[in-house]
LUMDONU-245540 format. One record per residue: residue number from 0; residue in three letters; x, y, z of N, C-alpha, C, O, CB in turn. Coordinates in steps of 0.2 Angstrom, whole numbers, plus 5000, padded with zeros to 4 digits. Glycine has a CB too. Layout:
// residues N
[node NUM 'ALA' [X Y Z] [X Y Z] [X Y Z] [X Y Z] [X Y Z]]
...
//
This chain:
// residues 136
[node 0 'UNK' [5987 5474 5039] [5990 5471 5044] [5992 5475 5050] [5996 5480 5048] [5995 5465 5042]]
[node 1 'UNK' [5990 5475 5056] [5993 5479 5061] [5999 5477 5060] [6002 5472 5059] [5991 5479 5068]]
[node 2 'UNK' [6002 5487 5063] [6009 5484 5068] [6009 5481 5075] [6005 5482 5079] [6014 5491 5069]]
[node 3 'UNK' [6012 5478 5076] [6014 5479 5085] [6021 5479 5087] [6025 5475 5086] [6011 5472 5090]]
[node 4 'UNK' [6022 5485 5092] [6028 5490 5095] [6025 5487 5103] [6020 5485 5105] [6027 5500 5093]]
[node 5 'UNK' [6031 5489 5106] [6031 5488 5115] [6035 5494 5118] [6040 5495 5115] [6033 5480 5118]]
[node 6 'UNK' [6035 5496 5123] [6039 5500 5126] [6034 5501 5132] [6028 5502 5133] [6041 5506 5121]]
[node 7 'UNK' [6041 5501 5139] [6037 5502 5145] [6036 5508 5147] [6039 5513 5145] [6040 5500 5150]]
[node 8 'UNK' [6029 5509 5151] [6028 5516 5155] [6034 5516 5160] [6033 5514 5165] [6021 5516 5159]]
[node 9 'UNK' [6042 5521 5159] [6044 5523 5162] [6042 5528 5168] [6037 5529 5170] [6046 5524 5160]]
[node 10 'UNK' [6049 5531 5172] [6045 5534 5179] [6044 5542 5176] [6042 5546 5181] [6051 5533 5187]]
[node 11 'UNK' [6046 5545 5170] [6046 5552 5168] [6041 5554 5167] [6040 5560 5167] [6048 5554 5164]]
[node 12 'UNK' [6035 5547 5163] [6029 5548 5161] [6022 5548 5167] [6016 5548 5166] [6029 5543 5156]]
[node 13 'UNK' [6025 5548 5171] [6020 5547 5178] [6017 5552 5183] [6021 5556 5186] [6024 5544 5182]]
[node 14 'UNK' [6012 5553 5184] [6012 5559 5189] [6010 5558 5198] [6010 5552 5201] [6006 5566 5186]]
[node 15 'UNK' [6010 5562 5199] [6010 5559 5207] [6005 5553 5209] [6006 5549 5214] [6009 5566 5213]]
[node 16 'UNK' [5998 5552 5205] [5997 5546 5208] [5999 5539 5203] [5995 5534 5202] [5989 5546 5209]]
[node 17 'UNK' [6005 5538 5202] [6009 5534 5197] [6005 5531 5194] [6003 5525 5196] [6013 5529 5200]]
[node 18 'UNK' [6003 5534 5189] [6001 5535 5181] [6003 5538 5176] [6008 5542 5176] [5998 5537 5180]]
[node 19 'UNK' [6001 5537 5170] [6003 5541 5165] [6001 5546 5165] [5995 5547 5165] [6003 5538 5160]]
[node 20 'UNK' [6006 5552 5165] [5999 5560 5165] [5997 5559 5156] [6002 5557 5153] [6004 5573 5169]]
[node 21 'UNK' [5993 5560 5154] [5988 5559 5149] [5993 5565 5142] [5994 5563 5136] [5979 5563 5152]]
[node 22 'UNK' [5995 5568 5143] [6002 5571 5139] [6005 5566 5136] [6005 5566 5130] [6007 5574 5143]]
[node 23 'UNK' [6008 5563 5140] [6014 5559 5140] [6010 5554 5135] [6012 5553 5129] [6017 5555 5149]]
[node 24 'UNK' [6003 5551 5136] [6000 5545 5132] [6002 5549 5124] [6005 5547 5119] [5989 5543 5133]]
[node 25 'UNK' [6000 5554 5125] [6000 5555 5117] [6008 5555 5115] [6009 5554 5109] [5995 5562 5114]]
[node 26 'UNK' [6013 5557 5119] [6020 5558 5117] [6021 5551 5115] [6024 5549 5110] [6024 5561 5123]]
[node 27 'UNK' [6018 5544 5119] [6018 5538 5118] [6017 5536 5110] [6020 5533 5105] [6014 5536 5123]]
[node 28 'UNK' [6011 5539 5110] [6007 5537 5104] [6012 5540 5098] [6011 5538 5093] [5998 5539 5103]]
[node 29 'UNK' [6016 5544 5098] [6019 5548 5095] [6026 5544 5093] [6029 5545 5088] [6019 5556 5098]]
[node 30 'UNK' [6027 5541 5097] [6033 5538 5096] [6031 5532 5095] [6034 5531 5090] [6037 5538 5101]]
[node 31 'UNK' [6029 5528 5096] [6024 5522 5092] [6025 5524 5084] [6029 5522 5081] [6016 5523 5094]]
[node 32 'UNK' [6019 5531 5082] [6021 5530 5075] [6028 5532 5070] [6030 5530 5064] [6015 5534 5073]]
[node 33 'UNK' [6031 5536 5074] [6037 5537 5069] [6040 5529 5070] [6042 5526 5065] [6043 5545 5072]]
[node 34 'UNK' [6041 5526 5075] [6043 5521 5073] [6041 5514 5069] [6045 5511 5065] [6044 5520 5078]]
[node 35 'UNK' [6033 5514 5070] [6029 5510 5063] [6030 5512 5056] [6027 5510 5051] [6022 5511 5064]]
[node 36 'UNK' [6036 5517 5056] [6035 5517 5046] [6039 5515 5043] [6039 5515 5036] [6035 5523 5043]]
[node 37 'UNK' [6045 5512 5048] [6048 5507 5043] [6049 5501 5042] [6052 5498 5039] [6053 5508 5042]]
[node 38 'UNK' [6043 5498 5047] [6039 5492 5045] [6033 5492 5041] [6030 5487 5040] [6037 5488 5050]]
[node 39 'UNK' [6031 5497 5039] [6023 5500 5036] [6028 5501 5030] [6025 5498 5025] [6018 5510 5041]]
[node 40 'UNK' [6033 5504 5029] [6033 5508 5022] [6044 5506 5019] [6048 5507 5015] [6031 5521 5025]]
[node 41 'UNK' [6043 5504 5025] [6052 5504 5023] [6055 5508 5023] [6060 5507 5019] [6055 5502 5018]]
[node 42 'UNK' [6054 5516 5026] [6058 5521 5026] [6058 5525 5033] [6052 5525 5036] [6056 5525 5021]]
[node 43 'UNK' [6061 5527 5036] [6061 5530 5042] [6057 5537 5042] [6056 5541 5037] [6069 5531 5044]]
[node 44 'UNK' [6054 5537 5049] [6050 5545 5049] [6055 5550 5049] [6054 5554 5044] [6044 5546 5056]]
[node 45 'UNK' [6060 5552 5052] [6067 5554 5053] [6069 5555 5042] [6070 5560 5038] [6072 5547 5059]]
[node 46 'UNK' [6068 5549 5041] [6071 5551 5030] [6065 5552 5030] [6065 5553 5024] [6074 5543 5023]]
[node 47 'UNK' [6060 5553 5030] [6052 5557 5028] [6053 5562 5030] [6053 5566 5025] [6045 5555 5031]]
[node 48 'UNK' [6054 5566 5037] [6055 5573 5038] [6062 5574 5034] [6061 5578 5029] [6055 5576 5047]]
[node 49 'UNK' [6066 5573 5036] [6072 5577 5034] [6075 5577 5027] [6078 5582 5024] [6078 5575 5038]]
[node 50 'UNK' [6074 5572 5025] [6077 5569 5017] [6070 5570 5011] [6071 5572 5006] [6081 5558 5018]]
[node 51 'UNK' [6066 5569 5012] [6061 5571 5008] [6054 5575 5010] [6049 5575 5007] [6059 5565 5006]]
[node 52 'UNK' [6057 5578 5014] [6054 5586 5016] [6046 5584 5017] [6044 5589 5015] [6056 5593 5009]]
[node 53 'UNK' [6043 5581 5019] [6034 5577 5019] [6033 5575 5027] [6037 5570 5029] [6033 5569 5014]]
[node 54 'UNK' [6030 5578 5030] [6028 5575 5036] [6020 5573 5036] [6016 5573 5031] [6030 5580 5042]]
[node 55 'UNK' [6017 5572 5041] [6010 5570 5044] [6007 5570 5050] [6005 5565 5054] [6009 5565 5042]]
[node 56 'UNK' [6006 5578 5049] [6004 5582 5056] [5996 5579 5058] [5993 5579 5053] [6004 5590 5054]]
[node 57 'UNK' [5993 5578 5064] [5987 5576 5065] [5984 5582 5065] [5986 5587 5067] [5986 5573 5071]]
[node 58 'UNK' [5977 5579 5062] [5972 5586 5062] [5967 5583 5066] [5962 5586 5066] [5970 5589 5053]]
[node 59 'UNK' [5966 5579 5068] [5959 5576 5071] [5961 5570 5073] [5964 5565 5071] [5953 5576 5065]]
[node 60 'UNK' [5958 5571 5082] [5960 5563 5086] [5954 5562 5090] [5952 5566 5093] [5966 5563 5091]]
[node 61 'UNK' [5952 5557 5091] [5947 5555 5096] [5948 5548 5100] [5948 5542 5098] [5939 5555 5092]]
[node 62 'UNK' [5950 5551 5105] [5954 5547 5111] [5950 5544 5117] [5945 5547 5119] [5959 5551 5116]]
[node 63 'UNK' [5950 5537 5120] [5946 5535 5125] [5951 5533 5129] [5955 5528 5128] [5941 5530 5123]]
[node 64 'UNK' [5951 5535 5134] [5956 5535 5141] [5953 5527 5145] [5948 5527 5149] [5956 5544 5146]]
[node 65 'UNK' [5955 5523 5143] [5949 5515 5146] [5952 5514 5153] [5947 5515 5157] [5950 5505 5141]]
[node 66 'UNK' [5959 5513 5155] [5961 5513 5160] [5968 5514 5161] [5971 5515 5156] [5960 5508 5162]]
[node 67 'UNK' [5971 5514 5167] [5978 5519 5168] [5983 5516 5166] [5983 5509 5167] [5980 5521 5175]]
[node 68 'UNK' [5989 5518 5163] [5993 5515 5159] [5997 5515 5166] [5994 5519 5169] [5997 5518 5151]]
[node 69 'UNK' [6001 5512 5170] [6004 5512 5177] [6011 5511 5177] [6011 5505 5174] [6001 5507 5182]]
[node 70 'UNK' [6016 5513 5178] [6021 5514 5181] [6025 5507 5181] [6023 5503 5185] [6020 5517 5187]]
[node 71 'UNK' [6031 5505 5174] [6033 5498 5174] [6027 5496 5170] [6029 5490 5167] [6034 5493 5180]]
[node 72 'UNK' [6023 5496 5169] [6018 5491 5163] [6021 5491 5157] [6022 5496 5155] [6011 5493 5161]]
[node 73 'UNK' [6022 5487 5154] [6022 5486 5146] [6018 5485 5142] [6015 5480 5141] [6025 5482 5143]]
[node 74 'UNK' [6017 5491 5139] [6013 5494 5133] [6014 5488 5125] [6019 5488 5122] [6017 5503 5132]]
[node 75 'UNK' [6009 5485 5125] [6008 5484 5116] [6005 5487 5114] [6000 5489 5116] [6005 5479 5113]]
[node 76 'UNK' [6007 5490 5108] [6005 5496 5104] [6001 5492 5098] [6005 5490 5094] [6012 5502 5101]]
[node 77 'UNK' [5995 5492 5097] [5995 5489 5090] [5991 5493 5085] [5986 5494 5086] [5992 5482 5089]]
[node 78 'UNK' [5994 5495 5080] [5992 5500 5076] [5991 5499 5068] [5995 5496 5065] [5997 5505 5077]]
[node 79 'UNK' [5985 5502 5065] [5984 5500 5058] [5980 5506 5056] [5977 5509 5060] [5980 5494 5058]]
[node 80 'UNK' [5980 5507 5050] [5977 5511 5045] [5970 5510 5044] [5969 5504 5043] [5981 5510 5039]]
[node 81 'UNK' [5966 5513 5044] [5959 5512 5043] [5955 5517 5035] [5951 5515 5031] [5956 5513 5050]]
[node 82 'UNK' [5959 5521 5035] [5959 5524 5029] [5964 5525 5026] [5968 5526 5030] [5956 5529 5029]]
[node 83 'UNK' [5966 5527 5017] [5970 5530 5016] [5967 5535 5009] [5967 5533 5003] [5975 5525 5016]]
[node 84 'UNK' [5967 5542 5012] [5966 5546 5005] [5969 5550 4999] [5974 5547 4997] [5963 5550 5006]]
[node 85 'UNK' [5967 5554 4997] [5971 5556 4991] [5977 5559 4995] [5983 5558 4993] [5968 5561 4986]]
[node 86 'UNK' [5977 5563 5002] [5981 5568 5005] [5981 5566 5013] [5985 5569 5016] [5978 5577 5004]]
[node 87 'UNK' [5978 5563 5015] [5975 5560 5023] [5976 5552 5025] [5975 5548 5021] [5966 5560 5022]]
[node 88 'UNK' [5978 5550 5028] [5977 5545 5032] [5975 5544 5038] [5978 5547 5042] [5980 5543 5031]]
[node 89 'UNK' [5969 5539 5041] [5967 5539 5048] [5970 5533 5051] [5969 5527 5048] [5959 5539 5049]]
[node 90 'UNK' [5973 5533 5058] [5977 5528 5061] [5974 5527 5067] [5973 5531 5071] [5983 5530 5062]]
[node 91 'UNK' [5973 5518 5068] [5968 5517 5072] [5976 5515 5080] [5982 5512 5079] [5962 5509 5068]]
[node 92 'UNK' [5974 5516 5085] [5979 5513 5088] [5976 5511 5096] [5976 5516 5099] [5985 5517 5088]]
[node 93 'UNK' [5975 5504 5098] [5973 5502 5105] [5982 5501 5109] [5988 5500 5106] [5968 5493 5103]]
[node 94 'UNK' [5980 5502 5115] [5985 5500 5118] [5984 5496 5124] [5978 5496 5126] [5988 5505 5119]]
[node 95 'UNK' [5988 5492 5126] [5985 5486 5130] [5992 5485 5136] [5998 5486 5134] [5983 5479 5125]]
[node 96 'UNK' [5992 5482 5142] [5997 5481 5145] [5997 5476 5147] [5991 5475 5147] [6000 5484 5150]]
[node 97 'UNK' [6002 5470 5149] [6006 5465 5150] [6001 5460 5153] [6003 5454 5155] [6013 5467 5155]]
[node 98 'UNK' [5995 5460 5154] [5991 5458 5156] [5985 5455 5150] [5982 5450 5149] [5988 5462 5160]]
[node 99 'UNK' [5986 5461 5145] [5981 5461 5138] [5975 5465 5141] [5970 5464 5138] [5979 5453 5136]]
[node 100 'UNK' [5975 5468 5145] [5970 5474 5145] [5970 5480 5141] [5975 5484 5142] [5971 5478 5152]]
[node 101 'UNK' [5963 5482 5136] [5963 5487 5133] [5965 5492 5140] [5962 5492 5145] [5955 5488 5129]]
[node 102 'UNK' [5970 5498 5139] [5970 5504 5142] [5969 5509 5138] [5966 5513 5140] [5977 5504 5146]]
[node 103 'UNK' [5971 5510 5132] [5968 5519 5128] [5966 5516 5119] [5969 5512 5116] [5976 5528 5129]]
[node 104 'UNK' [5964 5519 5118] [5962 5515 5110] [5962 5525 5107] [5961 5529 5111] [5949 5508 5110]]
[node 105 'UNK' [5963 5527 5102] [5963 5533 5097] [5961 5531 5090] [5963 5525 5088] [5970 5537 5097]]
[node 106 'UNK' [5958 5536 5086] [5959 5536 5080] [5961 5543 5078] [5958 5548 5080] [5953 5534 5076]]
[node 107 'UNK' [5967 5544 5074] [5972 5551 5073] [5969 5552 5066] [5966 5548 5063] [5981 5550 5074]]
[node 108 'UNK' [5971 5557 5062] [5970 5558 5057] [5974 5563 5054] [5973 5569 5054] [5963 5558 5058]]
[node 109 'UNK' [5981 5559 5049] [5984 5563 5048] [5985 5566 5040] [5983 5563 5035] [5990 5561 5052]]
[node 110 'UNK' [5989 5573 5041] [5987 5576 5032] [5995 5575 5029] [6000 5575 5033] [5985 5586 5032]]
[node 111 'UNK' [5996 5574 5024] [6002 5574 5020] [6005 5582 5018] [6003 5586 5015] [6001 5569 5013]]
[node 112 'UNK' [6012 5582 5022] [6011 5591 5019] [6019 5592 5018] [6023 5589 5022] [6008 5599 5026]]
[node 113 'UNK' [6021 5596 5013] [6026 5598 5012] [6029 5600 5015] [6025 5604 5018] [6026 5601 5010]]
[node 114 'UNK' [6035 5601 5020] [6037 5601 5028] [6039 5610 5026] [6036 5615 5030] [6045 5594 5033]]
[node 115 'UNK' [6042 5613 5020] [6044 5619 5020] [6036 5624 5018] [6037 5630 5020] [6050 5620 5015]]
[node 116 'UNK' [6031 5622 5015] [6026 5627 5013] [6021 5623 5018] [6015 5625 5017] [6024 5627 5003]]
[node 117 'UNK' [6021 5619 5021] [6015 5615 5028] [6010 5616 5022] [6004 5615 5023] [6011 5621 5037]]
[node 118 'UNK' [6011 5616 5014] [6003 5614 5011] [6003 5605 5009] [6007 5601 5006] [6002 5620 5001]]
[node 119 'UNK' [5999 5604 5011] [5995 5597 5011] [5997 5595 5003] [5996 5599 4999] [5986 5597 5012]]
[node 120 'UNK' [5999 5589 5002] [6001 5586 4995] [5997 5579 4995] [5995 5575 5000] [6011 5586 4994]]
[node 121 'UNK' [5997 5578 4990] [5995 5569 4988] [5999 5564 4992] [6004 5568 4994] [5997 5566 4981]]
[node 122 'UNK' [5999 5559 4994] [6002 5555 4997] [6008 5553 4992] [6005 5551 4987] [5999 5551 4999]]
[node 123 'UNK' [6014 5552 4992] [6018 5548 4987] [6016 5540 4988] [6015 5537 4993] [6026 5549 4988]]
[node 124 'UNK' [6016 5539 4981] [6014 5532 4979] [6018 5527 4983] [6015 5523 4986] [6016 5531 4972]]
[node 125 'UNK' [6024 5528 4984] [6029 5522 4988] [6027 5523 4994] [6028 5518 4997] [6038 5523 4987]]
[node 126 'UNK' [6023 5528 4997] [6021 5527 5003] [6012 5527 5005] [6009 5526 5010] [6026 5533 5007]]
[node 127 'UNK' [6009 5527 4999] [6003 5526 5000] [6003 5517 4999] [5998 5514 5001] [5998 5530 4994]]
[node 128 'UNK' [6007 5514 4995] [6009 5508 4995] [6008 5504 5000] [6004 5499 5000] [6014 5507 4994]]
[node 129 'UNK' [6012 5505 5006] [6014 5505 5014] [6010 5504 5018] [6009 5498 5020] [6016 5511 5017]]
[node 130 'UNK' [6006 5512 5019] [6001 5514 5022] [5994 5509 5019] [5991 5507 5024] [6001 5521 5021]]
[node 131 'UNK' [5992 5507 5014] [5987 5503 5011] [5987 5496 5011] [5983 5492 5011] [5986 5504 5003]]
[node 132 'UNK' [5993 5495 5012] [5996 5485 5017] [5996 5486 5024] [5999 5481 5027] [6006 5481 5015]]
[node 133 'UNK' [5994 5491 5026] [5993 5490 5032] [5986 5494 5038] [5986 5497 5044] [5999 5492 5032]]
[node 134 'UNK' [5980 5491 5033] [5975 5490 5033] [5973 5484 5037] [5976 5479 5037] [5973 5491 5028]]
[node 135 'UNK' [5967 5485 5041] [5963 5481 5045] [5964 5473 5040] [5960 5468 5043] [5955 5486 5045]]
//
């Protein structure tokens, strides 16, 4: 089941033709997901990095920029899991504004890694759990 998050395009994220400069989308999308993991998994991304030393760095994204996220629009974020592997997971995420217009759609594709040795580990169970209920 997707999540769905909202948050507006502020004026920081904008560049001179009051848009989002394309940076900022992904800073977006980045804060989207740390915030979807503790409706996805019941644990905060913040207690995933710091308290159980595991993060999930993107190794692979393929982005479609559909139309301009603009200045005051509110963003729905709706985001879901489409795969989940032994060490990997791929994250689908459309974004749309206050109108219900597709504006950028991604699929990320992140690795499970130890945060002190960056080597890639299995997913822990309590959070492949999570991640696997929150499938298409």
């Amino acid at each position: 089941m997707a999540v769905t998050l909202y948050r507006r395009v502020d004026y920081p994220m904008i560049d001179s033709a009051s848009i989002a400069y394309y940076p900022r989308i992904y800073d977006l999308a980045h804060r989207f997901f740390e915030e979807c993991w503790l409706e996805i998994c019941a644990v905060s991304y913040p207690e995933i990095i710091n308290v159980r030393k595991i993060g999930f760095p993107i190794v692979n994204a393929k982005t479609e920029f559909i139309a301009p996220l603009r200045y005051g629009d509110t963003i729905k974020a709706m985001i879901w899991i489409s795969r989940v592997g032994e060490k990997s997971c791929t994250w689908q995420y459309r974004f749309f504004n206050q109108s219900d217009e597709m504006l950028w759609s991604s699929e990320q594709i992140t690795v499970c890694v130890d945060m002190e040795s960056l080597q890639s580990i299995k997913i822990p169970d309590d959070l492949r759990k999570g991640l696997e209920m929150c499938s298409e």
